[in-house]
C-alpha positions as a printed NumPy array, in Angstrom:
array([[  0.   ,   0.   ,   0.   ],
       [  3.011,   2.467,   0.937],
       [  4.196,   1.574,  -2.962],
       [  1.   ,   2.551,  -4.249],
       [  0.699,   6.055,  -2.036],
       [  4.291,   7.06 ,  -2.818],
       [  3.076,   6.254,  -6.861],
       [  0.502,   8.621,  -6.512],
       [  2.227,  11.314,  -4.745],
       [  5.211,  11.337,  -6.748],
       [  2.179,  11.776,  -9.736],
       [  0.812,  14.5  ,  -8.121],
       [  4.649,  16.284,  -7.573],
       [  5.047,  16.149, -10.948],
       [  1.948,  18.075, -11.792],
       [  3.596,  20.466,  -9.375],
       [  6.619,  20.922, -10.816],
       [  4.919,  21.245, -14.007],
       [  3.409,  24.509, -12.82 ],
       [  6.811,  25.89 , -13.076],
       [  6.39 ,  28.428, -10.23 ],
       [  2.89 ,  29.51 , -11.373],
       [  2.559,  30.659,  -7.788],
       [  5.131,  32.588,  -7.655],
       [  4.469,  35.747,  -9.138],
       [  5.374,  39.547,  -9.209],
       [  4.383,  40.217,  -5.431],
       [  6.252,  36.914,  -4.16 ],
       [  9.561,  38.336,  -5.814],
       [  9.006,  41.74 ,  -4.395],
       [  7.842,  39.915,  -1.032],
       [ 11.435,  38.182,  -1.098],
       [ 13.26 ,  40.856,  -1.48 ],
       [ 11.832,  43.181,   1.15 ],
       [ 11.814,  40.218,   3.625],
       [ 15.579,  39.801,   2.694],
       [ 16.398,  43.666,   2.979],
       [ 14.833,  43.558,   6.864],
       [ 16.686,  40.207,   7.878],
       [ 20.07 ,  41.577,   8.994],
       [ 17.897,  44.919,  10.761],
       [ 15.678,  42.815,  13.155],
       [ 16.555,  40.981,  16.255],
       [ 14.394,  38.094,  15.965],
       [ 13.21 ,  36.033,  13.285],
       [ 10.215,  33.47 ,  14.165],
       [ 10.226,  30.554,  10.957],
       [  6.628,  29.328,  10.772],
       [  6.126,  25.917,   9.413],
       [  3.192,  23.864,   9.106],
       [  3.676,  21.014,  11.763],
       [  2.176,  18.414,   9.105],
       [  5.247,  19.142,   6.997],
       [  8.046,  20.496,   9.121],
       [ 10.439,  19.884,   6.119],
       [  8.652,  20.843,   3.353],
       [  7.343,  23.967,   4.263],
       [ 10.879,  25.14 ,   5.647],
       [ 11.605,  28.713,   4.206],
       [ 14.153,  28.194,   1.617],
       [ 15.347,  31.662,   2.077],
       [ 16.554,  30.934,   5.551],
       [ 18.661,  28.044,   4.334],
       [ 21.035,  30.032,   2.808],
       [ 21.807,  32.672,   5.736],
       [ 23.55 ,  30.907,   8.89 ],
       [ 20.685,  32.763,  11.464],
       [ 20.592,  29.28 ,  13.151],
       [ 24.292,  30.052,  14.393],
       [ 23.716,  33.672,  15.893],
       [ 20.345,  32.493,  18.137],
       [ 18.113,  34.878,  16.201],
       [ 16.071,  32.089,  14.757],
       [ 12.863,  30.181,  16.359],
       [ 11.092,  27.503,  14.619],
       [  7.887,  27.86 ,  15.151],
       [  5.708,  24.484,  14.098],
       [  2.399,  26.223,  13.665],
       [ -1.075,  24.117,  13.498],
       [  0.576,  21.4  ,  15.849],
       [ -3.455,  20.128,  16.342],
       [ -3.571,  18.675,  13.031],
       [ -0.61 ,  16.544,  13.158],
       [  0.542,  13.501,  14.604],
       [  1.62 ,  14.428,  18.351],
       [  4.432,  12.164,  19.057],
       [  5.499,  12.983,  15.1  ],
       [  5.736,  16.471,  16.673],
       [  7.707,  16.206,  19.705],
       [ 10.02 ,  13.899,  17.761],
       [ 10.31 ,  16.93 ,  15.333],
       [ 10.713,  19.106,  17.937],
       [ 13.833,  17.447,  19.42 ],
       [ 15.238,  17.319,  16.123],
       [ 15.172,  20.814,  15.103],
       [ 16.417,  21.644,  18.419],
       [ 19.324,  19.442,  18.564],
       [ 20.356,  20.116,  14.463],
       [ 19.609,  23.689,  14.267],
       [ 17.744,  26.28 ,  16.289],
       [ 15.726,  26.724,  18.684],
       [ 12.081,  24.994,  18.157],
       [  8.599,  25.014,  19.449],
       [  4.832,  23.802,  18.204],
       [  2.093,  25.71 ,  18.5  ],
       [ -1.745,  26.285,  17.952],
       [ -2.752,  29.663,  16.585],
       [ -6.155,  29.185,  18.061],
       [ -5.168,  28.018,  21.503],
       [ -4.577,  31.227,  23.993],
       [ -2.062,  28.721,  26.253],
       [  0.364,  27.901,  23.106],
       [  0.368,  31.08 ,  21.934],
       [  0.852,  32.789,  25.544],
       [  4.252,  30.005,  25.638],
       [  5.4  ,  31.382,  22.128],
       [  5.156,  35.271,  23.546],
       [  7.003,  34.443,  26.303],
       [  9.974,  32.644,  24.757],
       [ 10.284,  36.128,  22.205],
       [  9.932,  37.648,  25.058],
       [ 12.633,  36.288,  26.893],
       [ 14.742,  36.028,  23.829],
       [ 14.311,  39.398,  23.014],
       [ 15.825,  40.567,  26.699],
       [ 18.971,  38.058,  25.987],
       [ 19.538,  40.275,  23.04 ],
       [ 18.792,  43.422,  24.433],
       [ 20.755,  42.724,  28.088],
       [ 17.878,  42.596,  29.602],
       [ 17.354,  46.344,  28.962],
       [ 13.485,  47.035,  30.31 ],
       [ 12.814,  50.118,  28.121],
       [ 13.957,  48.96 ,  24.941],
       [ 12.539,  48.077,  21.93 ],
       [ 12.35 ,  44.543,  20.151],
       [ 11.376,  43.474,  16.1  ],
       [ 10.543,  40.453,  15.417],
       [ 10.192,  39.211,  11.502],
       [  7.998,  36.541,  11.069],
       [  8.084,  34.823,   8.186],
       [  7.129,  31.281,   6.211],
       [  5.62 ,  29.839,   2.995],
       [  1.903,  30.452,   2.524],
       [ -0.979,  29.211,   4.736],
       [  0.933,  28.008,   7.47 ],
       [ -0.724,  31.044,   9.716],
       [  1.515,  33.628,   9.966],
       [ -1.332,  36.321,  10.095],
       [ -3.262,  33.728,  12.877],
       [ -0.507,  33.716,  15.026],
       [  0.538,  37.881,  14.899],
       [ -2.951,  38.296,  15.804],
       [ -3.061,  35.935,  18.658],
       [  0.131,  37.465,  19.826],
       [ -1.548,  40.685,  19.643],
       [ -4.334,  40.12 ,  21.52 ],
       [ -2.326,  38.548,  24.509],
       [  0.324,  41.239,  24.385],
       [ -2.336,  44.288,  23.676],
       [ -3.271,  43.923,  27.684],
       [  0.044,  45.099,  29.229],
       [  0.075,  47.89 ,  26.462],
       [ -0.647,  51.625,  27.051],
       [ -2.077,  51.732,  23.286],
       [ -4.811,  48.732,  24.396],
       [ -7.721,  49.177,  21.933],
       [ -5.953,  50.461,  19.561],
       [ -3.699,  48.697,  18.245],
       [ -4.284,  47.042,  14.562],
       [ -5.622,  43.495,  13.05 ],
       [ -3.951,  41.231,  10.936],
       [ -6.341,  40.084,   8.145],
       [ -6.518,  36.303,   8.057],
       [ -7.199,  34.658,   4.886],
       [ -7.492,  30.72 ,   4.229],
       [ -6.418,  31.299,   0.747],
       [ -2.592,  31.031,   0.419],
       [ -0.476,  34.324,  -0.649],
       [ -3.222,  36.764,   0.675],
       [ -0.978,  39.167,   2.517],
       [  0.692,  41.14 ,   0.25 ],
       [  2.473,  43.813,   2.54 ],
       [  4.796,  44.061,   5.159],
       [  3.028,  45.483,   8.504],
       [  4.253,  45.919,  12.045],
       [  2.165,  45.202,  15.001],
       [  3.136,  46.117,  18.791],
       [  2.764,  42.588,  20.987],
       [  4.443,  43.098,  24.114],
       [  5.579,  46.179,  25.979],
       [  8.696,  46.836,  28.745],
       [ 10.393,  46.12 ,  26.513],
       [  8.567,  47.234,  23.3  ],
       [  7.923,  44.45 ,  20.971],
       [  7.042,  44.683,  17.283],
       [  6.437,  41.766,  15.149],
       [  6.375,  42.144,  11.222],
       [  4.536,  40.018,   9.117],
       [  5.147,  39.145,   5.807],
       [  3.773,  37.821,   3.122],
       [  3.96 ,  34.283,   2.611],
       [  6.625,  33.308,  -0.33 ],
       [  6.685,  29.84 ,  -1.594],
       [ 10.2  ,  29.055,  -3.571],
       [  9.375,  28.398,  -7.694],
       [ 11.188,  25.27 ,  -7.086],
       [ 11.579,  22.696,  -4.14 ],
       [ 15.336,  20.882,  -3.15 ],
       [ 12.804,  17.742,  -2.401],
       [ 10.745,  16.708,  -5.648],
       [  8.378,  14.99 ,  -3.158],
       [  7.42 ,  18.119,  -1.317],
       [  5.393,  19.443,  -3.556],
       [  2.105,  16.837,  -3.   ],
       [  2.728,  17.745,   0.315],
       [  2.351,  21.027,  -0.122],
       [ -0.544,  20.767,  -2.202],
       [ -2.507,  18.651,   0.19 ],
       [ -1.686,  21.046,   3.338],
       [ -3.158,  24.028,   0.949],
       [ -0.138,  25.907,   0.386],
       [ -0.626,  26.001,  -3.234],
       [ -4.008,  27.378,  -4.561],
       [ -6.12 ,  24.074,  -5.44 ],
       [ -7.018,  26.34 ,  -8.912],
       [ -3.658,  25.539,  -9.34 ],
       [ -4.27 ,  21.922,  -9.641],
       [ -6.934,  19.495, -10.303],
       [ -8.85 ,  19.4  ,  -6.923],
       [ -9.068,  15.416,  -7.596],
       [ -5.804,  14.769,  -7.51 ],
       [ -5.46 ,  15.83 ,  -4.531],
       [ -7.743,  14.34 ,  -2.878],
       [ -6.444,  11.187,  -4.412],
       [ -3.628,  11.715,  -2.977],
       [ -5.527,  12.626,   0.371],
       [ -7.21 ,   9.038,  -0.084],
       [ -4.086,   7.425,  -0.415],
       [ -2.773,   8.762,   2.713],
       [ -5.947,   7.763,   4.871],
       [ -5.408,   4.375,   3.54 ],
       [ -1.98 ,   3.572,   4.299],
       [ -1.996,   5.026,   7.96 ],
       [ -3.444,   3.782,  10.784],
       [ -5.489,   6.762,  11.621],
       [ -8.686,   5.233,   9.812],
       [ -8.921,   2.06 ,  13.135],
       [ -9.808,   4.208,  15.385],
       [-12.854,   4.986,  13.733],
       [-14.31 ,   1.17 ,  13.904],
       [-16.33 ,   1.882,  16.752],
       [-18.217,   4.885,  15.685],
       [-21.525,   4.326,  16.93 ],
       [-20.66 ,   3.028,  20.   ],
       [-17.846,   5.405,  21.085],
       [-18.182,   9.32 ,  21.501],
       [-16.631,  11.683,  18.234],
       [-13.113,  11.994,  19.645],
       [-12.653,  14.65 ,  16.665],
       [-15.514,  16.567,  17.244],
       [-15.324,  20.168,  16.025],
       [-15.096,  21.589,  19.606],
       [-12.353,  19.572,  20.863],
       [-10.117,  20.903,  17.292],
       [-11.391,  24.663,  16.927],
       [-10.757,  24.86 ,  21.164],
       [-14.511,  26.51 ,  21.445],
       [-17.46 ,  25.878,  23.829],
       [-19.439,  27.467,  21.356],
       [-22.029,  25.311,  19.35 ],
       [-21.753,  26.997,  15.565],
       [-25.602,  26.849,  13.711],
       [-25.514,  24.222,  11.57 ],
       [-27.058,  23.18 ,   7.793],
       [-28.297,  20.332,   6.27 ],
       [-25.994,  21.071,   3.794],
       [-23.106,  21.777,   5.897],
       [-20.395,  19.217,   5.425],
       [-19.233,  19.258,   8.753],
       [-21.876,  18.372,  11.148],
       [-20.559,  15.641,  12.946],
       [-23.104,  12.823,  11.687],
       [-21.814,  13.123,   8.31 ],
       [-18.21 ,  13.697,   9.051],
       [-18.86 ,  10.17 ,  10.784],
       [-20.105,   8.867,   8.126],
       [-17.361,   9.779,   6.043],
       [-14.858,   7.798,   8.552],
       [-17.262,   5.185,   8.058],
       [-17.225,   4.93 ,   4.865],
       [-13.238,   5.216,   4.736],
       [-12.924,   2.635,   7.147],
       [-15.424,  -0.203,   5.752],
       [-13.727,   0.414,   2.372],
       [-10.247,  -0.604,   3.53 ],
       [-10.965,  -2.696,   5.995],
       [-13.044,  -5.372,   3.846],
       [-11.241,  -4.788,   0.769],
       [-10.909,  -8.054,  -0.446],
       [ -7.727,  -6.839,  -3.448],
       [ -4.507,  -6.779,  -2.98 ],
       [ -3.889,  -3.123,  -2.15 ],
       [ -0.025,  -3.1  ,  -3.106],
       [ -0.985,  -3.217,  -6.5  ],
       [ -1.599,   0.117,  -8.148],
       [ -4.554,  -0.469,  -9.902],
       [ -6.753,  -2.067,  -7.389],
       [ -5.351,   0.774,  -4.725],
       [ -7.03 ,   3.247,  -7.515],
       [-10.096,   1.269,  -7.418],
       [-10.335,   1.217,  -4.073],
       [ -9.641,   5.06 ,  -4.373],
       [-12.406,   5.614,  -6.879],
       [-15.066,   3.453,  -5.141],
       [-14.577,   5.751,  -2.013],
       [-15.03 ,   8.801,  -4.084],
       [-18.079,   7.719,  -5.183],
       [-19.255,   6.576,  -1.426],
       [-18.31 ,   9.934,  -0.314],
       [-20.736,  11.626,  -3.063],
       [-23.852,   9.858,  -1.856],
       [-22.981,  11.373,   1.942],
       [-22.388,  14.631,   0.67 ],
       [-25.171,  14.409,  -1.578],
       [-23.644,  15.643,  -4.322],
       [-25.693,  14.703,  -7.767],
       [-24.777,  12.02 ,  -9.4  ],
       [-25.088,  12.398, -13.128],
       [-21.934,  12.802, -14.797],
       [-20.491,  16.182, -15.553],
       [-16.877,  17.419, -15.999],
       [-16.306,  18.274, -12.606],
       [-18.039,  15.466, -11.187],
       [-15.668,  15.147,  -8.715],
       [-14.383,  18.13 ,  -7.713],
       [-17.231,  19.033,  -5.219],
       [-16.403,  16.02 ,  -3.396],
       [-12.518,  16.859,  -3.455],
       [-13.137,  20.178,  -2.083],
       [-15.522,  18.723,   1.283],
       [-12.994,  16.366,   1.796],
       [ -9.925,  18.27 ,   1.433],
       [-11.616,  20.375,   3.953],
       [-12.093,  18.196,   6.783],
       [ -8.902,  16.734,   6.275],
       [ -7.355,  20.647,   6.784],
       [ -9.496,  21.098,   9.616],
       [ -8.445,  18.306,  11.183],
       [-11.496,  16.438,  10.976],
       [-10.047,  13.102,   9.532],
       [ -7.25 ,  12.656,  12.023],
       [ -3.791,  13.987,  12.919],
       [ -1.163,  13.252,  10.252],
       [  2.122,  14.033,  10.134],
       [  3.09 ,  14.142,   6.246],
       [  6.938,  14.574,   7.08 ],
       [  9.134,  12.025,   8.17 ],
       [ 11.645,  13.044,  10.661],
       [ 15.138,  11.689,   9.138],
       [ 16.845,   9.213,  10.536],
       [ 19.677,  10.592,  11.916],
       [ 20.713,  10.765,  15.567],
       [ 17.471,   8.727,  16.22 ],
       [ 19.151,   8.057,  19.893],
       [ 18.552,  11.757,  20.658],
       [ 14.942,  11.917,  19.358],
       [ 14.028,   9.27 ,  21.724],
       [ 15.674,  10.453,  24.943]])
């Protein structure tokens, strides 16, 4: 089955490659060069990376300055509640112990973002001598959709309480849609000492040093889906699903509460109104792990083979339009409403935690102390 996922991502890398840096336009080169005019002029640079793919969504604009060497560079592993815990902390350790300093994080969880403050903070006196009246810039930077705005805002918030200006201090606009934020803009976190944080716009290289990041970062929504064909991707999504073990937890789904409920990911106590045709009401998101889980678990092929894993693939599409209720009769999009449901739940963390990224395996004896 691992044969057969690794066919179909490498199929869906080369349809990324074959973009040839279609995402990276006039505002991404102008973004690069602004971010790499301010990186010698700020104390602090925070590295977001989605914590699905700490290696593929590395910025590759920080791999060729040594920042890692001077302590002026955090990794921060943003959306650490979609992927696989233990994936993370092993992650974690690794960064730490190869390069810089590292930490994960949840943009929508007060507590993470609270521990992420308080490390600039402190990192921020180190540089400054622990000078009280000073003032502190942070750049924050990373490829698109990995939360950059999310987290500035959250900082914000936090920070705003302690600061004279409370009130009236600005808002980072958050987009889902990757390479939104088009400017540079400072925003005032912390005060005694002063902090600022810049964010920047997300900038996505035209070409990746791994040939298999790019399904990665297709399926985490760094590249616009318009990009691509939306059913590839969720192909690709499928094939994932299937090969990990994520899917047995879901065997007991009428008898066991909905350990993935929307609550317990979004962090809210607050019950959103919901539509009949609203994807993510939990009866049909259960369904959908039903669904997933019958398929593979009473396949009767011999999944290794690529052509019955496509099948298998296909059949589940089809499953998932029926719960969706998504017309049947053929059209030449047929698919792509289905693709787009799916690829949401999956990047709301409604399908699981997956870690996409493999940490190497390298000084495994210090991941595991």
């Amino acid at each position: 089955m691992a044969s057969s996922t690794e066919a179909l991502s490498r199929r869906l890398s080369a349809a990324v490659r074959g973009l040839s840096g279609a995402w990276y336009g006039r505002h991404m080169a102008a973004a690069e060069r602004a971010i790499r005019t301010r990186l010698p002029l700020v104390d602090l640079v925070l590295e977001v990376r989605d914590a699905r793919i700490p290696a593929s969504s590395a910025f590759e604009l920080l791999s060729r300055r040594t920042l890692e060497h001077d302590g002026r560079r955090v990794v921060v592993l943003n959306k650490a509640d979609l992927a696989d815990p233990s994936e993370t902390k092993k992650w974690v350790a690794y960064i730490n112990q190869r390069s810089c300093s590292c930490v994960p994080v949840n943009s929508h969880n007060r507590e993470s973002i609270k521990a992420l403050l308080n490390i600039v903070q402190s990192r921020i006196r180190e540089i400054k001598h622990a000078e009280s009246n000073c003032t502190g810039t942070v750049l924050l930077v990373g490829i698109p959709n990995v939360g950059k705005s999310a987290i500035v805002n959250a900082m914000h918030q936090i920070g705003r309480i302690g600061a004279a200006e409370k009130g009236k201090l600005k808002q980072a606009i958050v987009n889902s849609h990757p390479g939104e934020t088009r400017d540079i803009t400072g925003y005032k976190v912390a005060s005694h000492p002063n902090i600022y944080v810049l964010d920047t716009p997300g900038v996505l290289s035209p070409t990746f040093a791994n040939d298999d990041s790019g399904s990665r970062l297709a399926l985490t929504g760094a590249i616009r889906d318009s990009l691509l064909e939306e059913y590839d991707i969720a192909q690709f999504l499928l094939a994932v699903l299937n090969s990990k073990e994520e899917y047995c937890k879901w065997e007991n789904l009428n008898q066991v509460a909905d350990n993935f409920s929307c609550d317990a990911v979004c962090g809210s106590n607050t019950k959103k109104r919901q539509y009949v045709s609203d994807h993510t009401q939990d009866f049909i998101v259960k369904a959908v792990r039903k669904v997933l889980f019958e398929s593979v678990s009473f396949c009767k092929e011999d999944l290794g083979k690529g052509d019955e894993f496509r099948r298998l693939i296909e059949s589940q599409i089809m499953s998932l339009r029926e719960i969706f209720k998504i017309s049947t009769e053929p059209s030449d999009d047929m698919h792509k409403p289905v693709a787009l449901k799916l690829l949401n739940l999956y990047r709301t963390g409604r399908l699981g935690h997956y870690t996409l990224d493999h940490v190497p395996d390298v000084n495994q004896d210090v991941l595991h102390k």
